[in-house]
C-alpha positions in Angstrom: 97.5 -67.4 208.3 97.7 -70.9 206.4 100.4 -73.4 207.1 103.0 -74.1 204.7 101.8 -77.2 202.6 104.9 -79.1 203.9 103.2 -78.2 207.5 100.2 -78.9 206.5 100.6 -82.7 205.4 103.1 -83.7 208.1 100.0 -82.6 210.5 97.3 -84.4 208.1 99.5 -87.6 208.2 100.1 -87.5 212.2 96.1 -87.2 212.6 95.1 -89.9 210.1 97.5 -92.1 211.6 96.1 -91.3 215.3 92.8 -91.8 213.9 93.7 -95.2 212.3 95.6 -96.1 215.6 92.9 -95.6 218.2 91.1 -98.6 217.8 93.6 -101.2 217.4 95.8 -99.5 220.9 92.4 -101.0 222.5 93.3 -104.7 221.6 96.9 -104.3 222.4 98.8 -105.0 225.1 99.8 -103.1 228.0 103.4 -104.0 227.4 103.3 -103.2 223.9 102.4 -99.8 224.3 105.2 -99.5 227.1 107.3 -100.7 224.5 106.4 -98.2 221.9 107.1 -95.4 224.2 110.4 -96.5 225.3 111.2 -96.9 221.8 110.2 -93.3 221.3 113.2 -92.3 223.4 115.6 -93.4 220.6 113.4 -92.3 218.0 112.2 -88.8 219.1 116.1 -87.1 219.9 114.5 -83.6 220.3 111.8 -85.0 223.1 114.6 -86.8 224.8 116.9 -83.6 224.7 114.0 -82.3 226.6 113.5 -84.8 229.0 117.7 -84.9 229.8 117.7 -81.2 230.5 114.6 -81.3 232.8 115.8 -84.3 234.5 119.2 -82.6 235.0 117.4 -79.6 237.0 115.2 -81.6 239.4 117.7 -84.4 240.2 121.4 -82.7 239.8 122.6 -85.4 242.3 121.8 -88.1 240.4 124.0 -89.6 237.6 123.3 -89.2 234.4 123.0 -93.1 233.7 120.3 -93.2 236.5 118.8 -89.6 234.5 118.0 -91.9 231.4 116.3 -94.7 232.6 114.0 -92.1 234.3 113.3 -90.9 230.6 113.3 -94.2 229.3 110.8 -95.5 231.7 108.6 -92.1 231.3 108.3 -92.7 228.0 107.2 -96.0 228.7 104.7 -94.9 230.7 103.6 -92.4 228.5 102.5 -95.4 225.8 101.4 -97.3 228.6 99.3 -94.8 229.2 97.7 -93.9 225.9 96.3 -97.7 225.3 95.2 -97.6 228.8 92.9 -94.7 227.7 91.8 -96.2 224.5 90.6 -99.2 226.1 89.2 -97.1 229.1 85.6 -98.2 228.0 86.7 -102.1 228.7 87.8 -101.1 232.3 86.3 -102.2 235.4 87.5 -98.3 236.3 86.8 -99.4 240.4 89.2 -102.3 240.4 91.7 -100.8 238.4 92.0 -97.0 240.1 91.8 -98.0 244.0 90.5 -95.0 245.0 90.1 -96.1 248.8 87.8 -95.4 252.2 89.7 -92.2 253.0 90.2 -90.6 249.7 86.3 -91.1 248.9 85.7 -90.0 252.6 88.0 -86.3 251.6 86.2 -85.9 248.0 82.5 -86.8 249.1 83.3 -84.5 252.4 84.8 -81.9 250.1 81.6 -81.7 248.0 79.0 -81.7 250.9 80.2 -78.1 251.6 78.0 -77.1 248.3 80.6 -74.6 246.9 81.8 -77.5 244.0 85.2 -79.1 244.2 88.2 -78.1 242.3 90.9 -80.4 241.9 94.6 -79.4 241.1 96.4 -82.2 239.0 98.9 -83.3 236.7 100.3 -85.7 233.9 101.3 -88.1 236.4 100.5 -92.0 235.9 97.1 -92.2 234.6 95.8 -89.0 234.5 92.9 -90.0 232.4 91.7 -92.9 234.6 91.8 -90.9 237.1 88.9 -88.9 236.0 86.8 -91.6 234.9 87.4 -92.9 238.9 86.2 -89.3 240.2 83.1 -89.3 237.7 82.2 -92.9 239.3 81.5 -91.6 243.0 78.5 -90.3 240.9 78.8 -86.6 241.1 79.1 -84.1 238.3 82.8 -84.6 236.6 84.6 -81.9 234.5 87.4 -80.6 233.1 88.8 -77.8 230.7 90.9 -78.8 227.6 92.1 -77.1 224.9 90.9 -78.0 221.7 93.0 -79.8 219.6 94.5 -78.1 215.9 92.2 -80.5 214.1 88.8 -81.0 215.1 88.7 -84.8 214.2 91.2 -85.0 217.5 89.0 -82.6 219.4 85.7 -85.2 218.6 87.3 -88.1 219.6 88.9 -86.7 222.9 86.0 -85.4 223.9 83.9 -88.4 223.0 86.4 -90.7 225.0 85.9 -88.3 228.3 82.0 -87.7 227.7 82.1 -91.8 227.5 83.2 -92.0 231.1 81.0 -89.4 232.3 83.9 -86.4 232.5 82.2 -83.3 230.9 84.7 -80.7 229.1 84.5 -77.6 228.5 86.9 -76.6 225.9 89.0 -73.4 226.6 88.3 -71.2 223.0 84.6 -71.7 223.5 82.3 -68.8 223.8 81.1 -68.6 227.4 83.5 -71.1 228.8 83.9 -69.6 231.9 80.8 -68.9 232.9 79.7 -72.1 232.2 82.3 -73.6 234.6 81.6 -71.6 237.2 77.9 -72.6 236.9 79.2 -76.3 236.9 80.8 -75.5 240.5 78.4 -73.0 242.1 75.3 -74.4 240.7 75.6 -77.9 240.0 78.0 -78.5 242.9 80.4 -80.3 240.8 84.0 -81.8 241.1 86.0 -80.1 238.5 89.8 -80.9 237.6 92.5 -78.9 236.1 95.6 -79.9 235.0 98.6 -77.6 236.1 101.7 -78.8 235.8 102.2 -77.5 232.0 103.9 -74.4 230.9 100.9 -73.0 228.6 99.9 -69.8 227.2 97.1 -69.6 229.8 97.1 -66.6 233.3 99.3 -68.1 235.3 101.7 -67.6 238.4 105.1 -68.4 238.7 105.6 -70.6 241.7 108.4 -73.1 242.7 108.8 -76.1 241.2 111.9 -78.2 242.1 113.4 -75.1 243.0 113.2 -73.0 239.8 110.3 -70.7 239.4 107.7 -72.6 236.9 105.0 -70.9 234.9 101.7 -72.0 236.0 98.1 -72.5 235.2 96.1 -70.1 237.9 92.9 -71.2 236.7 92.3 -74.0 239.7 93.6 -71.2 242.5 91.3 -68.7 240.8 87.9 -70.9 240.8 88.7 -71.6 244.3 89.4 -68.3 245.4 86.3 -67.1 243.7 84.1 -69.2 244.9 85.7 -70.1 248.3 85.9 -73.9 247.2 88.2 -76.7 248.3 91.0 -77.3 246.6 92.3 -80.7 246.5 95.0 -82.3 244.8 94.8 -85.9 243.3 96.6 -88.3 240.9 96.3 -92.2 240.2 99.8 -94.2 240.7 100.5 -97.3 239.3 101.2 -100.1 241.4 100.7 -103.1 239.2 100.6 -104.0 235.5 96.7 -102.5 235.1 95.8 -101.4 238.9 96.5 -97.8 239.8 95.7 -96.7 243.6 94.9 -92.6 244.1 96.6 -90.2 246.2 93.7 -87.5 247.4 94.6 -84.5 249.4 93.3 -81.3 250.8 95.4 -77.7 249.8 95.2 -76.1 252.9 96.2 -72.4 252.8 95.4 -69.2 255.0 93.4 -67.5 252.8 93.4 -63.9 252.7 90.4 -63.0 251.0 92.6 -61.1 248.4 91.7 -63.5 245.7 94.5 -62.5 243.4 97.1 -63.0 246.8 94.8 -66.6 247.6 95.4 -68.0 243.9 99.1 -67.6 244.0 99.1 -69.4 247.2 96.5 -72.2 246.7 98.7 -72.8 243.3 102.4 -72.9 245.0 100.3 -75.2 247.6 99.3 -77.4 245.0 102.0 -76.8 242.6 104.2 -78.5 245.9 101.5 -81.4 246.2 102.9 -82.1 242.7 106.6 -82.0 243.1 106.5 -84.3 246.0 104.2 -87.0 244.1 106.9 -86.3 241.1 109.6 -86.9 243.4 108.1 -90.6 244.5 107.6 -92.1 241.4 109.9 -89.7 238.9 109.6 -92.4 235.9 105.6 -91.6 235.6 106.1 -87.9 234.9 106.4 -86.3 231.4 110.0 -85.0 231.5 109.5 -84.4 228.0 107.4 -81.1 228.3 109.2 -77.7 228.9 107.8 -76.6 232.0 110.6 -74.1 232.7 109.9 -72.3 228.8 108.1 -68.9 230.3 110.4 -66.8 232.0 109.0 -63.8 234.3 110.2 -60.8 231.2 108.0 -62.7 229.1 104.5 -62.3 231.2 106.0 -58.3 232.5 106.2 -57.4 228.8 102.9 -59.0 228.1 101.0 -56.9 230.9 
């Protein structure tokens, strides 16, 4: 079905103006992006509304000054964030994601059992560094992405990754799944899934700051399937440009019921998430509904 007109140019505007904006957020400075995206709390009321009420769930014993400058400064780091990636081709991507002795020692370790890696993450800090750090230890890099509504935005996302040596394979293309699956099994590589988004993907509903949280099942499946690791990781700021990664290992008791083993591999890492969350709140994006899907919705689907 076609868009209404008044749709379709509001979306035509937004990607022209993305397209025009990419190359000068590589000349500008980190601060001015952070800028930007604070200013987009004040701007954007139905974001911020977002951000208040999921802030209100997860920290109900905080006040609701110390709420908003938790939003403010996600925001922040949200434009910080998005000129980080643009420029991610300038990057000295060692120096400025510290990856460190004993997360390489858990990923390379991790890999050597020749089943592929899957990694479990999330929108926290800079989630696109992160992968061009994983792609530099010099073993096959990949992730799954959805394509974007126009495919001028799906070219240059996937140009940006493919330029730091992350392959994607895009969800709505034929044979995606078997082709990720012959990524891990075959090619033994390290593959990285975002899951910390309420999207219309399988998923399981697993705790998340104490409410049950529609989740992506797609890392818990591949490593159920193929009896892979599971790790978790993300990339922290610490400094204006430096970023220092937190690597760990979901351990679980798995059953060999792979249906049983994905739910519990994705609470495990679903929990990896929360705590990171909980340590640095303002890097976050509080502005996505992650409690949207409730459990009648997925019953009446099956």
């Amino acid at each position: 079905m076609t868009a209404p007109l008044g749709k379709r140019l509001r979306r035509e505007i937004r990607v022209r103006a993305l397209l025009f904006g990419w190359p000068l957020l590589r000349v500008v400075p980190l601060g001015l992006g952070a800028a930007l995206g604070w200013l987009a709390w004040y701007l954007v009321p139905r974001q911020r509304r977002l951000a208040r009420e999921h802030l209100r769930i997860a920290f109900p014993e905080e006040d609701e000054a110390e709420r908003d400058r938790i939003g403010r400064a996600s925001f922040a780091n949200l434009g910080r964030s998005a000129v980080q990636t643009a420029r991610a081709q300038r990057l000295d991507i060692r120096t400025t994601v510290d990856l460190g002795p004993a997360g390489e020692a858990l990923l390379r370790e991790a890999h050597a059992e020749g089943k592929g890696v899957v990694v479990a993450t999330a929108h926290i800090g800079a989630w696109e560094l992160f992968a061009r750090r994983v792609a530099a230890l010099g073993i096959p890099c990949g992730t799954v992405a959805k394509e974007a509504h126009d495919p001028r935005i799906t070219a240059l996302l996937e140009r940006s990754r493919e330029q730091g040596g992350v392959r994607v394979f895009w969800r709505g293309a034929p044979l995606s799944a078997r082709e990720i699956l012959r990524f891990l099994r075959d090619e033994g590589g390290i593959f990285g899934i975002l899951i910390d988004q309420d999207t219309r993907v399988a998923g399981h509903f697993v705790p998340f700051f104490g409410r049950p949280a529609f989740t992506p099942r797609a890392a818990g499946d591949l490593a159920a399937h193929l009896g892979a690791p599971l790790l978790f990781a993300c990339a922290h700021r610490v400094a204006s440009g430096v970023h220092r990664m937190v690597v760990r290992r979901i351990e679980v008791q798995r059953t060999g019921d792979r249906d049983r083993d994905s739910f519990l591999l994705t609470a495990a890492a679903t929990k990896a998430i929360e705590e990171e969350v909980r340590k640095r709140p303002d890097e976050w994006v509080w502005m996505h509904s992650r409690w949207r899907t409730q459990a009648v919705d997925i019953s009446e689907e099956k």
